[in-house]
ROMAR-338299 format. One record per residue: x, y, z of N, C-alpha, C, O, CB in turn. Coordinates in pm, 1 decimal. Glycine has a CB too. Layout:
BEGIN
n_px:X, n_py:Y, n_pz:Z, ca_px:X, ca_py:Y, ca_pz:Z, c_px:X, c_py:Y, c_pz:Z, o_px:X, o_py:Y, o_pz:Z, cb_px:X, cb_py:Y, cb_pz:Z
...
***
This chain:
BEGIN
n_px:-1427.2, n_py:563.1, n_pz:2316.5, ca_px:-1296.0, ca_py:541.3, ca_pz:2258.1, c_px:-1305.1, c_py:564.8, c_pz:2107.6, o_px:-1408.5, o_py:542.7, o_pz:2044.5, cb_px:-1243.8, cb_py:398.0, cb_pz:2289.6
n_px:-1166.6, n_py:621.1, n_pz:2040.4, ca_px:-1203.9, ca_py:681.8, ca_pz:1921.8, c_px:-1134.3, c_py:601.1, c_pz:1838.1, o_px:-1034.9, o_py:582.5, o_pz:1908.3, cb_px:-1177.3, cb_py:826.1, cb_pz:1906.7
n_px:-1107.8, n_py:517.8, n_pz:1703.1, ca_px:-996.9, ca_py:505.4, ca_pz:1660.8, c_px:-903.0, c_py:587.7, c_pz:1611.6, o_px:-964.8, o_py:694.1, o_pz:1617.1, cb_px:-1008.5, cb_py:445.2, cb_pz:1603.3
n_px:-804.3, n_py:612.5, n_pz:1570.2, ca_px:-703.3, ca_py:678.7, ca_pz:1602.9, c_px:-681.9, c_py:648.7, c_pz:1375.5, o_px:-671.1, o_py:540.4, o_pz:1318.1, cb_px:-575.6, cb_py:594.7, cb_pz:1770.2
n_px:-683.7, n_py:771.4, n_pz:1320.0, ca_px:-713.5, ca_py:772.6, ca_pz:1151.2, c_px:-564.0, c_py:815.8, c_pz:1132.9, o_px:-514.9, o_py:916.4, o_pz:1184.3, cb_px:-853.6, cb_py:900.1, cb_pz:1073.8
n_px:-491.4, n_py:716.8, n_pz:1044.3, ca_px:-360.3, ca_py:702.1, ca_pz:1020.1, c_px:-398.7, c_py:860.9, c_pz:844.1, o_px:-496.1, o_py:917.4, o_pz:794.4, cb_px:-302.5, cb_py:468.0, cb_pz:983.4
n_px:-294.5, n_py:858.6, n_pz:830.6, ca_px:-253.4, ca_py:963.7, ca_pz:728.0, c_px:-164.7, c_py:879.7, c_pz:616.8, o_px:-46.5, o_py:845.8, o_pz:623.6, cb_px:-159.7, cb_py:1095.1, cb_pz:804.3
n_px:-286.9, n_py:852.0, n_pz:485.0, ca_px:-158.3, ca_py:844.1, ca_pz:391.3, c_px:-102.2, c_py:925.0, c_pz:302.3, o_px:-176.9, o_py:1008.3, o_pz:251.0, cb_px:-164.0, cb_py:759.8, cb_pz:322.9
n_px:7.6, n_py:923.1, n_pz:270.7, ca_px:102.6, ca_py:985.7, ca_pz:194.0, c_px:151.6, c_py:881.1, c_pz:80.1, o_px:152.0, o_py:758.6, o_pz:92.3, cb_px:218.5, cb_py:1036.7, cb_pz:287.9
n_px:189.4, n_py:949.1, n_pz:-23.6, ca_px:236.6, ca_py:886.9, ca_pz:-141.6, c_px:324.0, c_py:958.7, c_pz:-212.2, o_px:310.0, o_py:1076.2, o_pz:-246.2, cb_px:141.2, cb_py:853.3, cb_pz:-222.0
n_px:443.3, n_py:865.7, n_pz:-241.2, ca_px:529.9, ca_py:917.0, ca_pz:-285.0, c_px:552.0, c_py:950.8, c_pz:-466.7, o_px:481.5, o_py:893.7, o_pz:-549.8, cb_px:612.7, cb_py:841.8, cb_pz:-222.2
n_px:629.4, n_py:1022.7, n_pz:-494.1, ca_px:630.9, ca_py:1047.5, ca_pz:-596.5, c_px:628.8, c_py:891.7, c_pz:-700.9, o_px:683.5, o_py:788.9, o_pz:-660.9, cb_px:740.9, cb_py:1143.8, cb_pz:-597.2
n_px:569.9, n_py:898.8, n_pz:-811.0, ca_px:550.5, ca_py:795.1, ca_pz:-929.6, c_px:491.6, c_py:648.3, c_pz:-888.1, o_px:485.9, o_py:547.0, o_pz:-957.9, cb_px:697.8, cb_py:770.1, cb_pz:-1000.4
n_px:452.2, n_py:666.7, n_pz:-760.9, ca_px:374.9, ca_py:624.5, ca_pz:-737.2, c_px:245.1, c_py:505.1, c_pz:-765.1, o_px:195.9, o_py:426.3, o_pz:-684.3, cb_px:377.9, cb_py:695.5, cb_pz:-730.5
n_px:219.8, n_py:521.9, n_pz:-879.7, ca_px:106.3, ca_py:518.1, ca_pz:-954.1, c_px:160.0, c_py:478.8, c_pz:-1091.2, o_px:81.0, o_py:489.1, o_pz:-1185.0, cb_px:26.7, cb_py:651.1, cb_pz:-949.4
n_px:292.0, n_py:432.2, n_pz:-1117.5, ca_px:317.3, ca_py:381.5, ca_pz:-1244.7, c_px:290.3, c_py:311.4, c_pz:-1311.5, o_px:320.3, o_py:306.5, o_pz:-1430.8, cb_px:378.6, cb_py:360.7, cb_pz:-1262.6
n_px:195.3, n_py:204.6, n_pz:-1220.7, ca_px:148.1, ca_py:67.2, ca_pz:-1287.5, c_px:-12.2, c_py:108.4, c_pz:-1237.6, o_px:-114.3, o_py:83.8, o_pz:-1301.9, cb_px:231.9, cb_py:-109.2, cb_pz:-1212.8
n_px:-4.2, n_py:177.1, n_pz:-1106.0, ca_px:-154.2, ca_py:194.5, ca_pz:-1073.1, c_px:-255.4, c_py:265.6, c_pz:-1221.1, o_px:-356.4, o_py:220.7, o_pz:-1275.4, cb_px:-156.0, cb_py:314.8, cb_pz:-922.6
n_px:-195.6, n_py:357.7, n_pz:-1241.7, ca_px:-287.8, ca_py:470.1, ca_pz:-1372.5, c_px:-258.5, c_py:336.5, c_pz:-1517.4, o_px:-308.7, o_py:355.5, o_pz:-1628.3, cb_px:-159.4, cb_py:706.3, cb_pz:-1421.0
n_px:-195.2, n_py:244.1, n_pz:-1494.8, ca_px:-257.7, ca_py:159.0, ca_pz:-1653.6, c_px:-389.2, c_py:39.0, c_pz:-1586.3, o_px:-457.5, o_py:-39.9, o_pz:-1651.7, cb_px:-77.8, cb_py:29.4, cb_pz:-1758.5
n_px:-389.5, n_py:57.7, n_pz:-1471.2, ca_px:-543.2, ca_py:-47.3, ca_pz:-1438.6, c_px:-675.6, c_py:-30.8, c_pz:-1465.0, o_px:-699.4, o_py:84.1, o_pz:-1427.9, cb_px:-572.0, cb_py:-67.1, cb_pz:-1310.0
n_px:-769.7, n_py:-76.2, n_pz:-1505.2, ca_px:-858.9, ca_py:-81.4, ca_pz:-1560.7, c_px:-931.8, c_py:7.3, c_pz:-1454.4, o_px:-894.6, o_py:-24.9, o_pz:-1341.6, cb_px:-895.6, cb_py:-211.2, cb_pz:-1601.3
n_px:-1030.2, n_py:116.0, n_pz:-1453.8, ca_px:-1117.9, ca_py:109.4, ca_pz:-1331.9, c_px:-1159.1, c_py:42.6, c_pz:-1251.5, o_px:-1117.3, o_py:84.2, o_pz:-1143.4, cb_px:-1189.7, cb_py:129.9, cb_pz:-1338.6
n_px:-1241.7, n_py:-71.2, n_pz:-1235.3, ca_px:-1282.2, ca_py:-174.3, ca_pz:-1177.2, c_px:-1145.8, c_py:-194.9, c_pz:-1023.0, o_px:-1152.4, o_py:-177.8, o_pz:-901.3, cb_px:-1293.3, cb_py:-304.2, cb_pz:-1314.4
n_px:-1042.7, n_py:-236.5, n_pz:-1114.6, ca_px:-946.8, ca_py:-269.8, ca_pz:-1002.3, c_px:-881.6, c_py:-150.6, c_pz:-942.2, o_px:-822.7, o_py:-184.3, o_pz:-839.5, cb_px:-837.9, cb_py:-362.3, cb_pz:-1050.2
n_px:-869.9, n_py:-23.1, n_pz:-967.9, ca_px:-866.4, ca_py:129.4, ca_pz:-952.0, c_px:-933.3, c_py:163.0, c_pz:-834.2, o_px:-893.7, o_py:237.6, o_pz:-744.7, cb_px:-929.7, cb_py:206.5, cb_pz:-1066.7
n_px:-1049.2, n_py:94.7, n_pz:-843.0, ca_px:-1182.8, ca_py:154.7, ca_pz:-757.8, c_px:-1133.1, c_py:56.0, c_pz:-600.7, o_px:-1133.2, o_py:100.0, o_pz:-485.7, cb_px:-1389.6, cb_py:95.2, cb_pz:-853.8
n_px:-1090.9, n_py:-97.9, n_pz:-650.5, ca_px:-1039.9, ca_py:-193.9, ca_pz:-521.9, c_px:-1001.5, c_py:-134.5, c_pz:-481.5, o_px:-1059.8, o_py:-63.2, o_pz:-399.8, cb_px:-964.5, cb_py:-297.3, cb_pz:-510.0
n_px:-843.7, n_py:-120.0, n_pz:-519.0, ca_px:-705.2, ca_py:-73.7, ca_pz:-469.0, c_px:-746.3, c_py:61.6, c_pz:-352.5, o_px:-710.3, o_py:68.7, o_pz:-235.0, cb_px:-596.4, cb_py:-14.4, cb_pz:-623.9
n_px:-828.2, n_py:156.3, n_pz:-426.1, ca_px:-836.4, ca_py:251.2, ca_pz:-342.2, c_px:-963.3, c_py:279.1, c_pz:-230.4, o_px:-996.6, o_py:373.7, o_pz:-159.0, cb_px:-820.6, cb_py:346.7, cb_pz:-423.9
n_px:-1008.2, n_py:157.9, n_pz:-254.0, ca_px:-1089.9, ca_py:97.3, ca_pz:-129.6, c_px:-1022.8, c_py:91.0, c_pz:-24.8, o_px:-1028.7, o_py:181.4, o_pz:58.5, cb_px:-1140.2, cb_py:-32.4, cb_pz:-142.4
n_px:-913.1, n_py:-63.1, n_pz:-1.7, ca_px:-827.3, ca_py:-67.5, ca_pz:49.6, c_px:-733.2, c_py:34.4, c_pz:113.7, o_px:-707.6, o_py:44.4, o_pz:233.7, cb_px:-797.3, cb_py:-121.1, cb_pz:-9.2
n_px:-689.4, n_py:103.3, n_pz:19.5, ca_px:-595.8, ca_py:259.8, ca_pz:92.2, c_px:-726.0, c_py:297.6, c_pz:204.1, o_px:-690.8, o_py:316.6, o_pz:320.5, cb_px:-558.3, cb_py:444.4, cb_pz:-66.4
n_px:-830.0, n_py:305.5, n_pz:181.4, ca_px:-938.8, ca_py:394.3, ca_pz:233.3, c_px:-932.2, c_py:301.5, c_pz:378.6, o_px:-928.7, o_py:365.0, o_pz:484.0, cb_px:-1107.3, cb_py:400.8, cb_pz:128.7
n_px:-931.0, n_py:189.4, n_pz:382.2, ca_px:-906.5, ca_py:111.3, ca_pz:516.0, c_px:-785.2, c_py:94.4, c_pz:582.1, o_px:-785.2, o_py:36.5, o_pz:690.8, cb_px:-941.1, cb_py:-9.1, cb_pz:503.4
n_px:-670.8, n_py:140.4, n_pz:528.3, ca_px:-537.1, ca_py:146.5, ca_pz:545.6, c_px:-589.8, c_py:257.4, c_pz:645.5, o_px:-582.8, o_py:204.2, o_pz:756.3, cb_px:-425.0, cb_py:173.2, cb_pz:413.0
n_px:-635.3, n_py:375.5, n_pz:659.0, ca_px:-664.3, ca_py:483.8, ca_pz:764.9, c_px:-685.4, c_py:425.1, c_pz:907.2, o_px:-645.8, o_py:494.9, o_pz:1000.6, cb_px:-795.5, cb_py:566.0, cb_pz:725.0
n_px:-729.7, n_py:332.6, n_pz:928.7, ca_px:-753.0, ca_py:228.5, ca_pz:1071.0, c_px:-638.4, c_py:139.2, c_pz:1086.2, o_px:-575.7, o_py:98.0, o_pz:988.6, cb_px:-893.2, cb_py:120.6, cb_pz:1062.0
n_px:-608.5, n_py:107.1, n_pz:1212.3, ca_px:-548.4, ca_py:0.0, ca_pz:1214.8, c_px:-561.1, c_py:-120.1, c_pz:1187.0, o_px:-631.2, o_py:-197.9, o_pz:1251.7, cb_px:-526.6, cb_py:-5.4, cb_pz:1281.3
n_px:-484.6, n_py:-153.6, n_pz:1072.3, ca_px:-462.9, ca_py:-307.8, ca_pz:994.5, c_px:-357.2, c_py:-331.8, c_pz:1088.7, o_px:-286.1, o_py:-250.2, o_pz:1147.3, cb_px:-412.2, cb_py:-322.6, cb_pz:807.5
n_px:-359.2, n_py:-502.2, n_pz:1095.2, ca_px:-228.2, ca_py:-571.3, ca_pz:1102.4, c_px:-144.3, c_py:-579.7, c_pz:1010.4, o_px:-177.5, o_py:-659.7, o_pz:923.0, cb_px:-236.4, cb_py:-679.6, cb_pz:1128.9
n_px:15.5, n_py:-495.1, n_pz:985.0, ca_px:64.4, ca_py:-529.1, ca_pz:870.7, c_px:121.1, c_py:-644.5, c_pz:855.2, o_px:123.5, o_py:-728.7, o_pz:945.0, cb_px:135.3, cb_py:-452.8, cb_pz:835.7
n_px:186.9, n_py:-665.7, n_pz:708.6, ca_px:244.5, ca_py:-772.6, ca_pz:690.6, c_px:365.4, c_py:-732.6, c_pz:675.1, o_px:396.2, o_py:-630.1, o_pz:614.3, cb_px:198.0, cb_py:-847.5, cb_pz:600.0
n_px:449.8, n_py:-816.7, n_pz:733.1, ca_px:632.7, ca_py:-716.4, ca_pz:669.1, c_px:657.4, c_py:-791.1, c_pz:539.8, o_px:590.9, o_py:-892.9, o_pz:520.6, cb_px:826.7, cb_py:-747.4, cb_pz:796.7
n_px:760.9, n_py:-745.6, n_pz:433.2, ca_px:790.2, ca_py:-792.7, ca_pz:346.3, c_px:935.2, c_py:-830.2, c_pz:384.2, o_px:1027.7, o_py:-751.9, o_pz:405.9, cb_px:757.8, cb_py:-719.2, cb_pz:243.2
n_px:937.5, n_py:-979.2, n_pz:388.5, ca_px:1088.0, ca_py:-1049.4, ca_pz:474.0, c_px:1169.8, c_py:-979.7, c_pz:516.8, o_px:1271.4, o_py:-958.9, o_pz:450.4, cb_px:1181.6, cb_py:-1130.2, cb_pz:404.9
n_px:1150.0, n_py:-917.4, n_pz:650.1, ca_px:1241.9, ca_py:-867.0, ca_pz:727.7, c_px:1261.2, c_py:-706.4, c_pz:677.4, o_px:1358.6, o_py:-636.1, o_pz:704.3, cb_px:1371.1, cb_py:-960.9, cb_pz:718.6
n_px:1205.4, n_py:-687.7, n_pz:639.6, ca_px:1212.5, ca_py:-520.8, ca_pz:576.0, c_px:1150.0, c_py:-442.4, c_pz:609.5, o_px:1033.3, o_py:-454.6, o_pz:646.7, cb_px:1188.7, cb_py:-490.1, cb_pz:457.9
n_px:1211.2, n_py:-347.2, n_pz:604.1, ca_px:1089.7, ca_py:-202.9, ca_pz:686.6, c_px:957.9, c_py:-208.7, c_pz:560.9, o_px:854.5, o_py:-157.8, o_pz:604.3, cb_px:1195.0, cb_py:34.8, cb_pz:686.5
n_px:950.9, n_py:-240.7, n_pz:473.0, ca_px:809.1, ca_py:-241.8, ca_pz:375.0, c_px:699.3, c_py:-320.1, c_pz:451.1, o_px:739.4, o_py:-431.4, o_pz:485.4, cb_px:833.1, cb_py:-325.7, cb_pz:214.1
n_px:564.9, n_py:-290.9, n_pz:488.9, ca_px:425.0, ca_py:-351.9, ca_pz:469.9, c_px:390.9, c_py:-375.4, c_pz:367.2, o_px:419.5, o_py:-303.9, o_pz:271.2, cb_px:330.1, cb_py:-293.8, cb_pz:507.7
n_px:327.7, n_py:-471.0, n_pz:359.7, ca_px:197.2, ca_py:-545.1, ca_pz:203.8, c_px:77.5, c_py:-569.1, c_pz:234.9, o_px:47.2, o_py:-675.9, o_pz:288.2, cb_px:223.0, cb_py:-706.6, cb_pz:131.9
n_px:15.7, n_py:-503.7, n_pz:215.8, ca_px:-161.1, ca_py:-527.8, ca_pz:199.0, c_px:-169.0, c_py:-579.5, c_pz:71.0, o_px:-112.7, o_py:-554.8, o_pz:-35.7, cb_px:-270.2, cb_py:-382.3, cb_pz:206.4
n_px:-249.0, n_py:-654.0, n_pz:106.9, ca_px:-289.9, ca_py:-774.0, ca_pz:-32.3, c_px:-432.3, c_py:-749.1, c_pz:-81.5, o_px:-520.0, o_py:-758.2, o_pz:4.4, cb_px:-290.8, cb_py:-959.3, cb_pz:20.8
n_px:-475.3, n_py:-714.1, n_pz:-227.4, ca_px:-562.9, ca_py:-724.0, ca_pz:-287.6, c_px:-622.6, c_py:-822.8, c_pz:-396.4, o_px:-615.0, o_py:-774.4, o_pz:-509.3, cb_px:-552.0, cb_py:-641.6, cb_pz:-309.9
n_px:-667.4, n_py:-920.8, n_pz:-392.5, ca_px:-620.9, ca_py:-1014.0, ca_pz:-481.3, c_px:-496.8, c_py:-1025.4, c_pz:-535.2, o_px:-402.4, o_py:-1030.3, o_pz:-456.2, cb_px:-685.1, cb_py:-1011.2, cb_pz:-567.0
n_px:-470.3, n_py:-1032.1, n_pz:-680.7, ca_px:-306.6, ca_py:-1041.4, ca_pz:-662.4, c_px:-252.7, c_py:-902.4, c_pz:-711.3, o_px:-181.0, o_py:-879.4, o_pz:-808.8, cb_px:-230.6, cb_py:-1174.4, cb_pz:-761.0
n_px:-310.0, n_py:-807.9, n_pz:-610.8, ca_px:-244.2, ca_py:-637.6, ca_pz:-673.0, c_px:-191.3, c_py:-676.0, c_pz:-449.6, o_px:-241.8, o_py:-737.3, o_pz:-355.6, cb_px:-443.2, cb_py:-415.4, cb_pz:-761.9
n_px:-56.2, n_py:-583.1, n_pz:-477.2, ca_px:17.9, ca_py:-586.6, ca_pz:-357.1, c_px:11.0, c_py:-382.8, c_pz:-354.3, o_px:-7.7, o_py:-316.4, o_pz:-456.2, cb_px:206.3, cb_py:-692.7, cb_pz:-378.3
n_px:26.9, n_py:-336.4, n_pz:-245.2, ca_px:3.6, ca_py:-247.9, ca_pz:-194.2, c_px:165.1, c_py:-239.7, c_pz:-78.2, o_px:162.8, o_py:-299.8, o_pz:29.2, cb_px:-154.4, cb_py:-265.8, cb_pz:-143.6
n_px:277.8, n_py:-167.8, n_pz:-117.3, ca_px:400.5, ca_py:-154.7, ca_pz:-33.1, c_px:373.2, c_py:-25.1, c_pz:27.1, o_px:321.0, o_py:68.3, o_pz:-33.7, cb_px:544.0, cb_py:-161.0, cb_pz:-112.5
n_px:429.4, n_py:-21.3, n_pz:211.1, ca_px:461.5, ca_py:92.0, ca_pz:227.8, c_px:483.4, c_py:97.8, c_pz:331.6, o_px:428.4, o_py:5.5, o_pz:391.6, cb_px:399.9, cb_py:170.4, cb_pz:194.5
n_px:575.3, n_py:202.8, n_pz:434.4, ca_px:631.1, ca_py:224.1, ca_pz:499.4, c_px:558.7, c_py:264.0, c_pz:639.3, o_px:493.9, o_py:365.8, o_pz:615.1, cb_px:699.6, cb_py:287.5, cb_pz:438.6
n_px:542.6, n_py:227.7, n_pz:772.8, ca_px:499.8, ca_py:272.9, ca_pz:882.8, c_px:557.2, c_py:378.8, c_pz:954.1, o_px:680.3, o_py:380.2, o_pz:954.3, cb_px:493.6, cb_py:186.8, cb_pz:948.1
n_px:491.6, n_py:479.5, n_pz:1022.8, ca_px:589.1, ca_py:557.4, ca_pz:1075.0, c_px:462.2, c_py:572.4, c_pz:1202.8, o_px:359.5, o_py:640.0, o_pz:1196.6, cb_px:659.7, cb_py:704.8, cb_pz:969.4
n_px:504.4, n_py:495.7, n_pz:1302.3, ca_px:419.1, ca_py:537.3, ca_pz:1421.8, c_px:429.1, c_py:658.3, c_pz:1523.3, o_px:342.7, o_py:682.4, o_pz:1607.6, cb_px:425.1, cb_py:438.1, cb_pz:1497.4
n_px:555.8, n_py:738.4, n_pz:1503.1, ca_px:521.6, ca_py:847.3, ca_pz:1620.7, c_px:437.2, c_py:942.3, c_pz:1482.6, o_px:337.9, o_py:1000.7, o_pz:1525.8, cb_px:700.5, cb_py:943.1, cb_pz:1727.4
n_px:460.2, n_py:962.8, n_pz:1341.3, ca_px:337.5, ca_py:1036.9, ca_pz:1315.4, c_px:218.8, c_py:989.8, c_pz:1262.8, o_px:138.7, o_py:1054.9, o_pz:1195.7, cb_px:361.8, cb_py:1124.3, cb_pz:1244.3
n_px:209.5, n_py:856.6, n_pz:1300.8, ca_px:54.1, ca_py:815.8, ca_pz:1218.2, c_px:83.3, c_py:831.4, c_pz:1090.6, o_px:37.1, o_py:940.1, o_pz:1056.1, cb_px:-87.9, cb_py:913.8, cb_pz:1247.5
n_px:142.3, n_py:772.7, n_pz:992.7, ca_px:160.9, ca_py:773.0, ca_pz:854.2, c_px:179.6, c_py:646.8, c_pz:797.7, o_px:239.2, o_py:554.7, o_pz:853.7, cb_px:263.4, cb_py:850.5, cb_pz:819.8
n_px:126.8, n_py:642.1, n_pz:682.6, ca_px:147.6, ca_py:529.8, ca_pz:643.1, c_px:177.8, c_py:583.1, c_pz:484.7, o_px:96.4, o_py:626.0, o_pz:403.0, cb_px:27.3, cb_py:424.9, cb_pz:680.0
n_px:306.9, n_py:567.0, n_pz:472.6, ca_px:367.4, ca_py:610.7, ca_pz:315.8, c_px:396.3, c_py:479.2, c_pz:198.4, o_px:471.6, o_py:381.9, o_pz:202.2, cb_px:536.2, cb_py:691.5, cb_pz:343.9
n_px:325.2, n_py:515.1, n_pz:123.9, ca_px:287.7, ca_py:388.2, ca_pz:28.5, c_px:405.7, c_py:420.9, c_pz:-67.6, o_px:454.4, o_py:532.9, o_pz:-82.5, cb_px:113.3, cb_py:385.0, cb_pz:-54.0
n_px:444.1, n_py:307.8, n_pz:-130.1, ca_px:576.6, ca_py:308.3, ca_pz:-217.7, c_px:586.9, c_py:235.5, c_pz:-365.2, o_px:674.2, o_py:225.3, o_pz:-451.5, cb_px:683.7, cb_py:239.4, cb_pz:-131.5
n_px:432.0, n_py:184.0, n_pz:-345.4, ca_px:422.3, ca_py:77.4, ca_pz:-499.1, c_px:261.7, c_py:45.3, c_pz:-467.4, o_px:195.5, o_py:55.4, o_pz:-364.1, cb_px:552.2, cb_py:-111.3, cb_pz:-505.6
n_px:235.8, n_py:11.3, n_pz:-574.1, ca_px:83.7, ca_py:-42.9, ca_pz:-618.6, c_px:161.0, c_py:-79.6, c_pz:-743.5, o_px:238.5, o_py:-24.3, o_pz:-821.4, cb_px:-74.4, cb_py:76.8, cb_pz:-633.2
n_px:91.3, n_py:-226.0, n_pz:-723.1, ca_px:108.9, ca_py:-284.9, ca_pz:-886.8, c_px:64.7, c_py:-444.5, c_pz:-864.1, o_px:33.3, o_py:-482.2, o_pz:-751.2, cb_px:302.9, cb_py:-272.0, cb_pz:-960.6
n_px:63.9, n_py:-536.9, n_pz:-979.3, ca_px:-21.1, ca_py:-692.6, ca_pz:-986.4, c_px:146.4, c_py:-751.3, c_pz:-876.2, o_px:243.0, o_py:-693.9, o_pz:-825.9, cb_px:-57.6, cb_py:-797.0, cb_pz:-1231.2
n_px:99.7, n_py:-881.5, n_pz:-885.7, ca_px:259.6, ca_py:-979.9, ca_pz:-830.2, c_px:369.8, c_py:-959.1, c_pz:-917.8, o_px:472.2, o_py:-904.9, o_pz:-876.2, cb_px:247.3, cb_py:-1164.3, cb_pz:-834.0
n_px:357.0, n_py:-1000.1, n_pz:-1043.6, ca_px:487.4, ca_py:-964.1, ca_pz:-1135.2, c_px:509.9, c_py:-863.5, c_pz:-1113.3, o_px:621.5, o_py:-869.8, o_pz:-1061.8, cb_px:491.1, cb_py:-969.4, cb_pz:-1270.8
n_px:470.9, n_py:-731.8, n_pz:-1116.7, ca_px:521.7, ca_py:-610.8, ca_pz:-1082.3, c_px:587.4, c_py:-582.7, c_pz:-937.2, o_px:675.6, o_py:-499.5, o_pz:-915.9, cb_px:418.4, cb_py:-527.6, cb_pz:-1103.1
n_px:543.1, n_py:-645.9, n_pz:-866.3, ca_px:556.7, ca_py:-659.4, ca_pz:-749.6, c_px:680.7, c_py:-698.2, c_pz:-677.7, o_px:744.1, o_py:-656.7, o_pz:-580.7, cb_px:476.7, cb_py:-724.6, cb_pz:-728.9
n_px:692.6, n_py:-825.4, n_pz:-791.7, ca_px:757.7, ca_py:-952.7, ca_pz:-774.2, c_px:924.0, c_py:-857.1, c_pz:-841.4, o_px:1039.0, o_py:-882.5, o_pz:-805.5, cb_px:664.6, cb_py:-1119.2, cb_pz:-887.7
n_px:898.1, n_py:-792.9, n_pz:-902.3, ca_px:1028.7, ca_py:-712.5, ca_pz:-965.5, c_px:1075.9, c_py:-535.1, c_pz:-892.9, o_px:1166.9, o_py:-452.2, o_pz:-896.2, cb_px:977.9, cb_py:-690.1, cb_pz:-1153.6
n_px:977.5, n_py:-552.5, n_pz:-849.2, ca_px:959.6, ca_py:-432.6, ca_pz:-736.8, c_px:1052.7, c_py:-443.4, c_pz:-632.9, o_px:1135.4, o_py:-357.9, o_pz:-601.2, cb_px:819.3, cb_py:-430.6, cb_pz:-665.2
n_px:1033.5, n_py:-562.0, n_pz:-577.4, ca_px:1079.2, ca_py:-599.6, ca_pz:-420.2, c_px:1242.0, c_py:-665.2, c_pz:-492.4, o_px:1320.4, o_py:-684.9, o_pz:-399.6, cb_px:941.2, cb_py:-753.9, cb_pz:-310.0
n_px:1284.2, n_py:-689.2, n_pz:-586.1, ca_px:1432.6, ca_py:-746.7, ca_pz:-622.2, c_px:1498.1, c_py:-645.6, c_pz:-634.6, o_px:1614.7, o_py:-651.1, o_pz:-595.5, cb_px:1456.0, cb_py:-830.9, cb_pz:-745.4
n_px:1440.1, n_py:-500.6, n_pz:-701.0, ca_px:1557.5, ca_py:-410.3, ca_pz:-699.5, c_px:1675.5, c_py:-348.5, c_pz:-609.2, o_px:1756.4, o_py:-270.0, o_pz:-658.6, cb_px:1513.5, cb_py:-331.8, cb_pz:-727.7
***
């Protein structure tokens, strides 16, 4: 039995808060994406089509799409960013 390697995609700007992080937490974050390829259990963000993978307090948003195996990411950024992310 094989696992079955999801596809991520990222959307444009993406990375607005990601490209001011220090390396160190650069290197996490995209650890994480790197395990996002397997099946995680997501988390929904209250009732919303958004997932959150949690990295310490850097949040990871993004969208499931199961008939193509995708997983389209929509934000990287700390909680405050996050936290103003998810109100708009």
């Amino acid at each position: 039995m094989t696992d079955i390697k999801w596809k991520i995609i990222f959307i444009e700007n993406w990375d607005n808060n990601f490209k001011n992080f220090d390396k160190i937490i650069r290197n996490y974050i995209l650890k994480k994406i790197d395990q996002m390829e397997n099946d995680l259990k997501p988390r929904r963000l209250h009732n919303s089509r958004y997932c959150i993978e949690e990295i310490g307090q850097y949040r990871i948003a993004y969208i499931i799409d199961e008939i193509n195996k995708t997983k389209t990411i929509y934000f990287i950024g700390n909680h405050k960013q996050y936290e103003r992310w998810y109100k708009q």
